[in-house]
Structure formats: structure tokens, C-alpha cells
C-alpha positions as CSV (number, residue, x, y, z in Angstrom):
1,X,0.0,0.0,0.0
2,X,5.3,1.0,-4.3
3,X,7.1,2.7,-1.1
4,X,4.5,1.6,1.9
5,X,4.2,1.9,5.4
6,X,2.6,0.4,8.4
7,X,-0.1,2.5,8.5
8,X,-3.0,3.6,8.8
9,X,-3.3,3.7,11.5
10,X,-0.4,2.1,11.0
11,X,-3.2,1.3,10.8
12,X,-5.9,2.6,10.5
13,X,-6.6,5.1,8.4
14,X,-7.2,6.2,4.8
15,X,-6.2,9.5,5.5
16,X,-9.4,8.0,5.1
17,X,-12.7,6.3,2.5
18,X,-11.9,4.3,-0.8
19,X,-9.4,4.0,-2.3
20,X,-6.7,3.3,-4.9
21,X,-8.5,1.0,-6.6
22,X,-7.1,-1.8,-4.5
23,X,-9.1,-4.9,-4.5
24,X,-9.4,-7.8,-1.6
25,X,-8.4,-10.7,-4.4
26,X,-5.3,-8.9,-5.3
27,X,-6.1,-6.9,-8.6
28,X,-5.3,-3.9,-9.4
29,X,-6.9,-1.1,-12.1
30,X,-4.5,-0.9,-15.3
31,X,-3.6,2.4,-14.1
32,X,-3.3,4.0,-10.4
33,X,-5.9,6.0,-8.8
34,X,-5.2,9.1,-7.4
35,X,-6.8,9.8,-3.8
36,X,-8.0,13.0,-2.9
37,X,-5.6,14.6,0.7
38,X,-8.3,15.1,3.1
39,X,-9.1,18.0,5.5
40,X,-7.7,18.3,8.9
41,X,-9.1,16.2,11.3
42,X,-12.4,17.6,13.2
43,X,-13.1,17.6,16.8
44,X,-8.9,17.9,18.7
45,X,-5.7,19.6,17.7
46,X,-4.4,16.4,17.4
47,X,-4.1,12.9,19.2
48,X,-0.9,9.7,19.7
49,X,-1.2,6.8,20.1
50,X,0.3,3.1,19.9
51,X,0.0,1.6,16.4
52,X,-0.4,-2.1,16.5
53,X,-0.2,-4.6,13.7
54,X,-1.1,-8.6,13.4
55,X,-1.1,-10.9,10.7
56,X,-2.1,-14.6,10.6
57,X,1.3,-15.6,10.6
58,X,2.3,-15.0,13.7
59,X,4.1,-11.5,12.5
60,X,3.8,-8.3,14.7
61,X,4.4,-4.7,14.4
62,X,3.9,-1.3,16.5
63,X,5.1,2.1,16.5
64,X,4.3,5.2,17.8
65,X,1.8,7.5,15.9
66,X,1.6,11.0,16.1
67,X,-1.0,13.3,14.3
68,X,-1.9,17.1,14.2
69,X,-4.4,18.0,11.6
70,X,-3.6,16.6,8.5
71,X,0.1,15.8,9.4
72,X,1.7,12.5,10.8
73,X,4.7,10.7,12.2
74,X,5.3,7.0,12.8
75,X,8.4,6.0,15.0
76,X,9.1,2.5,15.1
77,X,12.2,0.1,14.9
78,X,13.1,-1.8,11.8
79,X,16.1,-4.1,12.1
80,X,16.6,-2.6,15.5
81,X,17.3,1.0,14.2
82,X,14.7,3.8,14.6
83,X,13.2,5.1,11.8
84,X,10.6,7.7,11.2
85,X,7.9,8.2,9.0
86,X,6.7,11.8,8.5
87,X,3.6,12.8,6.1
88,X,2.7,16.1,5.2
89,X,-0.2,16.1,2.5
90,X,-0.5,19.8,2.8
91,X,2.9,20.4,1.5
92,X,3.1,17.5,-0.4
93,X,5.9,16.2,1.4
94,X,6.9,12.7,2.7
95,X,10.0,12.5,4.6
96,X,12.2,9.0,6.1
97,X,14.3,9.6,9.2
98,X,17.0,7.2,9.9
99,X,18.4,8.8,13.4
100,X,21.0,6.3,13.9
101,X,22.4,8.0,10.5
102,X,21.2,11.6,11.2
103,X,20.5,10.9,7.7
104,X,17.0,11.8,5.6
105,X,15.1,11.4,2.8
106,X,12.4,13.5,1.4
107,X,9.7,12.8,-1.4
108,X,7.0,15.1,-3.1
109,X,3.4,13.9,-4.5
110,X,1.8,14.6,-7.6
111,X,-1.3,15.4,-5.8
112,X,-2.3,18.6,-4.3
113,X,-4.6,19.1,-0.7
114,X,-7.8,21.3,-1.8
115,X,-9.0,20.9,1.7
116,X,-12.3,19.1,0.5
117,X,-13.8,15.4,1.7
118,X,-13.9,14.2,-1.8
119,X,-13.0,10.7,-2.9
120,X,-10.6,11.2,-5.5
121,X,-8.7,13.9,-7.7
122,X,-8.4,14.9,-11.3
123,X,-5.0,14.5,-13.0
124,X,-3.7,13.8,-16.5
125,X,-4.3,10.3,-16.6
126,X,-7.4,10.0,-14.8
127,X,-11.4,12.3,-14.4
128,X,-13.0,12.3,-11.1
129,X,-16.1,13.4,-11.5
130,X,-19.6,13.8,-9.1
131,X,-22.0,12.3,-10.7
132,X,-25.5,12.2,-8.1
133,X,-26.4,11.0,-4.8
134,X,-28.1,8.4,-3.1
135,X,-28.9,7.2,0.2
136,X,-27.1,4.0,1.2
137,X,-28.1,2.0,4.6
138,X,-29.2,5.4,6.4
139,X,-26.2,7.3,4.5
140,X,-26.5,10.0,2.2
141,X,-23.9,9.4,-0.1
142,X,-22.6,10.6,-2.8
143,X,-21.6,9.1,-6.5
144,X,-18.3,9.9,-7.8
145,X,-16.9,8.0,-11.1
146,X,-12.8,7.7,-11.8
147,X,-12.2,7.2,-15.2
148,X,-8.7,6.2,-15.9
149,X,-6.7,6.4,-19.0
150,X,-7.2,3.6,-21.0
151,X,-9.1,1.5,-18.6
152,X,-12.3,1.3,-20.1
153,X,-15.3,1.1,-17.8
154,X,-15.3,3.4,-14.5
155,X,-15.1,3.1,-11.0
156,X,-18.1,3.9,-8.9
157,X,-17.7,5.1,-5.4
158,X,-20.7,5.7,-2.8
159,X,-19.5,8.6,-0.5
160,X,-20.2,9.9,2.8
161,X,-18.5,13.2,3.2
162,X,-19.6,13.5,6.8
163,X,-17.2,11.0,7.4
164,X,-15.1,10.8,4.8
165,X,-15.6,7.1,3.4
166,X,-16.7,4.9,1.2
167,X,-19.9,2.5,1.5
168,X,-20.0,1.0,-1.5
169,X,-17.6,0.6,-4.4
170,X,-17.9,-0.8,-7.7
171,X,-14.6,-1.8,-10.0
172,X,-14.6,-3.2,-13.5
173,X,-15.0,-6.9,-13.3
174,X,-17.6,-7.4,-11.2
175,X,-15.9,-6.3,-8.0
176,X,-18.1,-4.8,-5.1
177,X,-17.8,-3.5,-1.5
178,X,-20.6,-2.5,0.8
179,X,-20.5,-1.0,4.4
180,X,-22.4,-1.3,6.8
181,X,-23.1,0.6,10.4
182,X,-23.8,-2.4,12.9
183,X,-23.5,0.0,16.5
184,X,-21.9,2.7,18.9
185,X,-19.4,1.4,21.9
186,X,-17.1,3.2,23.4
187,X,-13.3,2.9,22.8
188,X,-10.8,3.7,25.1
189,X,-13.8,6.9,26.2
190,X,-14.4,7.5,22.6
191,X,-17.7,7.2,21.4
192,X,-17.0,5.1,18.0
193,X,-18.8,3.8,15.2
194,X,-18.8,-0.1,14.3
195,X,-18.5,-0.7,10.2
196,X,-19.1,-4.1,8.2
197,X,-17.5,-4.8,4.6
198,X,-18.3,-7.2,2.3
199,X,-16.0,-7.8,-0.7
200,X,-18.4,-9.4,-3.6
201,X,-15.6,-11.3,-6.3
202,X,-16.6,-12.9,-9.5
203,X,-18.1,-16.1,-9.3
204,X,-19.8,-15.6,-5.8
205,X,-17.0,-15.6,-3.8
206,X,-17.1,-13.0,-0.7
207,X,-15.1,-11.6,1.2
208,X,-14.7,-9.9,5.1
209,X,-13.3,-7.4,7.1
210,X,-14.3,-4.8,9.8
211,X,-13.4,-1.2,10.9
212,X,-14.1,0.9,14.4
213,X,-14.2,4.8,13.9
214,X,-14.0,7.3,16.3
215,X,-15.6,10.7,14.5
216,X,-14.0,12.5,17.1
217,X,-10.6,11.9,15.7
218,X,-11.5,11.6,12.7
219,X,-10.1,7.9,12.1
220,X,-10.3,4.5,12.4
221,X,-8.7,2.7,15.9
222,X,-9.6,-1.1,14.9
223,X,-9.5,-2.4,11.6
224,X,-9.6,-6.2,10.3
225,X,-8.5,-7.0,6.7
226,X,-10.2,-9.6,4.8
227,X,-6.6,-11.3,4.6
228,X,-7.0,-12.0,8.5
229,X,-4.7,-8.9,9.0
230,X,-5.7,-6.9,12.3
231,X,-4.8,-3.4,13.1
232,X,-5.3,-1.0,16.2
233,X,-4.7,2.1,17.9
234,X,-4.4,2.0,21.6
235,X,-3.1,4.3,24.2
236,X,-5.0,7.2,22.7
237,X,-4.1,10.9,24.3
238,X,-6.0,13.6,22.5
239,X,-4.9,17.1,22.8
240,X,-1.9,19.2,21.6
241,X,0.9,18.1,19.4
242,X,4.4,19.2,19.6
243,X,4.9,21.2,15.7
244,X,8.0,20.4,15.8
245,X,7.5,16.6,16.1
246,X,6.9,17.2,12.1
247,X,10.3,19.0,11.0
248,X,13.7,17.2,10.3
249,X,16.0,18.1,13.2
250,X,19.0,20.3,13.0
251,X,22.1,17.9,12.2
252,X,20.4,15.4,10.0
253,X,21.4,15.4,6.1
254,X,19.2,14.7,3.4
255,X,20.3,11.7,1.2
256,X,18.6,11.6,-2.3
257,X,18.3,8.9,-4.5
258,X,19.2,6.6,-5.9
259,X,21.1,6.5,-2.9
260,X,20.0,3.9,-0.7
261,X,19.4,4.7,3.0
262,X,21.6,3.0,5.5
263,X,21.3,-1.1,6.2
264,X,18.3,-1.8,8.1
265,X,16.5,1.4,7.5
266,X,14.1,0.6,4.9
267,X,10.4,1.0,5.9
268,X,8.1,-1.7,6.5
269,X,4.9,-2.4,4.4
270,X,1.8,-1.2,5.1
271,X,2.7,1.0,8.5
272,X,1.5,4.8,7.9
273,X,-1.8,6.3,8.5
274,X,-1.8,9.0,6.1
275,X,0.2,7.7,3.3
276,X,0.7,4.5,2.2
277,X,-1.7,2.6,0.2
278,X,-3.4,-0.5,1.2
279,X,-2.1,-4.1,0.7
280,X,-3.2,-5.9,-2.2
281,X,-6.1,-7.7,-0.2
282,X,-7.9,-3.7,0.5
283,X,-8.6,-2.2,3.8
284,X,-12.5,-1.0,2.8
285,X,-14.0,2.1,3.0
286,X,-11.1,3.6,5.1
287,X,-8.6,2.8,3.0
288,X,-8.0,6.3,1.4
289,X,-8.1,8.0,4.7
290,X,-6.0,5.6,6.8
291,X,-3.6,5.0,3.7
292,X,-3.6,7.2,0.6
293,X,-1.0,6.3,-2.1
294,X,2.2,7.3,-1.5
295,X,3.1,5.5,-4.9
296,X,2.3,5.9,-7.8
297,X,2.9,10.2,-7.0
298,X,6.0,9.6,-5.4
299,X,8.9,10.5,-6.7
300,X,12.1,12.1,-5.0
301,X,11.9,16.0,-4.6
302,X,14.7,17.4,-6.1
């Protein structure tokens, strides 16, 4: 979800909502989709929190996530060197901090933050374009079609600006998701939202996965992937965030590529909540929040 991270939320986001066109059997559009940055989140200043990751495997992750408005850091260990994970849609600006280095890198996107809760964005490959509305399960959603470059018939997305996600996706093929609000709990003295998703594949096969939002923050805390693939935030703190949490230090140097970073400092899969897209299996409705793309727009700034 291609540079990735651990994400959203490391987890849990998207960012927020659908996504990149990334579907639970492993297929891909021809061409990538371009998520739309979304606006700061509503309700605190900002929040951190543990990040926690489990796969069937056995494998497990965690970092440390720290977000203020639309910006994010993830510290964890890779390798048993620190790195850092800094995303800055507002800028445009990704940055990896290796500490043990005092070493950087620092990447630009092709797509700009307008400050809207839309699904998707215009570029020169693909239209994005609202085409009605419709209410879904209780949701008033809207319809948004990408078109992309040579890729024949559209996608369909259902959205919910209010919350800024998906609840109901259609890709070429055949492919569907549907969400669906099941109850309110509490989490961690949140008031949250419980959300279903089905994943409808060709020849009746179906797919599973779950997601927990807190409205408050503006993001999903729990979030199971059809591939067994669990995620949560815990440890939640809202209130002010350092500003300086999101610059590189004084005495780091930027490294550019093609050079490498230093050994051990490369970042783990699927770790970021605001950047990375979502594995090959999808995430849901969240997926654009919790992990927008950081590839295919990547590319190093110069």
C-alpha cells in the first residue's frame, strides 16, 4: 500500500474512505488512482497513540503515531534502528528519518490538498467526477466515477462526506464493496462507530473485514483486513501536538536517491496512517483515509 508503510493507522486510516483502486483478491486497475488529501481532522488539535499490527502468521508490528491536523509521524524500529515516518499532505511532502544515521530522505506527491472530503482527484491520466447522490443504509452518499486512462469502464464510489468514506464501491470486473453501520461502543472513552465490509468477487465468492471509527478523531482505531490482518490504535491521548514533532531536526542530512538509506533502515509495508496505500487484499471504505498512495505520485523532490 510501491514505497509503503505500516499505517493507517499504521493502521488505521485512509487518511481516510476508498481507495486506490485496491481490490481484496489482489487486482489492481490498469492504471493507479489518485486519492483525494483530506481536511484536517475535526473535533482535537491532534491525538498519539500506539499503532499495532497482526497478521495470521504470527508476525507483529507497532510504532508510535503522532497526528496534528492533517500531518503525521510514525516511530518504530526496523532491524533494531529507529526510523521515522513523516507525512505532510498539505505540502506535499513525505519524509524517512533514519536517526541512527542523522541521515533523511524527502519525497513530493503529484497530488495537491484542496481541503475538501472528496474521494478522488483529477490528473492527467485520470477524471474524477460527481455524478448524483443516493442514500445508502441510512447514508446520504454521494456518486463519484474515476475514469482512468485507458481502462475502459469506471469506477463507482458511494460517498459519505460526513465522514469521509466509502460505502460502496464498484470496480470493473464485477468487484463490489458494501459497508455497513452495525452499533456505537465506546473505545478507550471514545464514542466510535462499528462498520461491516463485504468484498463481492466474480463467481460468488465474498469476502470480510471490519473497521471501528472514532468521529472524534477523525479515524479508524480497529481495523480487520479480509486477509486475517488486524490493526489497532491504543493508548489514545487527545490534545496538543508538539509542531516540531513534524520537521527534520538540525544535524540530519538529506540523502537523495538513488542512494540507498543506511542497512536496516528501509520501511516496513503497510505502516502509515496517512500515506501509504493499502495491501493488495484492500482495507475498505477507510482505505483512502488511513492509507492514501504514497506510490504511484511519489517520486524524489529534487
Amino acid at each position: 500500500m510501491s514505497k509503503r508503510s505500516l499505517a493507517a493507522a499504521l493502521l488505521l486510516a485512509a487518511s481516510p474512505a476508498t481507495a486506490l483502486c485496491t481490490l481484496p483478491d489482489g487486482a489492481r486497475a490498469q492504471s493507479p488512482v489518485e486519492v483525494a488529501p483530506q481536511a484536517p481532522a475535526r473535533g482535537t488539535t491532534g491525538y498519539v497513540a500506539d499503532a499495532l499490527e497482526s497478521s495470521p502468521s504470527g508476525t507483529r508490528r507497532h510504532g508510535r503515531l503522532s497526528v496534528r491536523g492533517t500531518a503525521s509521524r510514525l516511530d518504530y524500529m526496523d532491524l533494531g534502528l529507529p526510523v521515522v515516518e513523516i507525512e505532510l499532505p498539505e505540502q506535499g511532502l513525505r519524509r524517512l528519518l533514519f536517526p541512527a544515521a542523522l541521515t533523511y530522505m524527502e519525497f513530493t506527491r503529484t497530488q495537491v490538498f484542496n481541503g475538501k472530503r472528496i474521494p478522488c482527484v483529477a490528473t492527467g491520466y485520470q477524471n474524477c467526477a460527481l455524478k448524483g447522490a443516493e442514500k445508502i443504509g441510512g447514508v446520504d452518499a454521494e456518486i463519484w466515477e474515476i475514469a482512468v486512462q485507458d481502462s475502459g469502464e469506471p469506477i463507482r464510489l458511494w460517498w459519505d462526506p460526513s465522514r469521509g468514506m466509502t460505502v460502496r464501491e464498484e470496480y470493473p470486473g464485477g468487484r463490489r464493496m458494501h459497508a455497513v453501520h452495525r452499533e456505537h461502543e465506546p473505545y478507550e472513552g471514545f464514542v466510535s462507530e462499528q462498520w461491516e465490509f463485504t468484498y463481492l468477487l466474480p463467481g460468488g465468492r465474498y469476502m470480510g473485514g471490519m473497521a471501528v471509527l472514532v468521529p472524534e478523531l477523525d479515524t479508524p482505531v480497529i481495523e480487520r483486513r479480509p486477509d486475517g490482518t488486524i490493526r489497532r490504535l491504543v493508548n489514545i491521548k487527545s490534545g496538543a501536538v508538539d509542531t516540531a514533532l513534524f520537521e527534520v531536526p538540525q544535524g540530519f542530512r538529506r540523502i537523495d536517491l538513488p542512494h540507498p538509506p543506511p542497512p536496516g533502515q528501509t520501511a516496513p509495508s503497510g505502516w502509515h496512517p496517512m500515506n501509504i496505500p493499502a495491501a493488495p487484499e484492500g482495507t475498505g471504505p477507510f482505505a483512502a483515509r488511513t492509507l492514501p498512495p504514497s506510490s504511484p505520485g511519489d517520486t524524489a523532490a529534487r
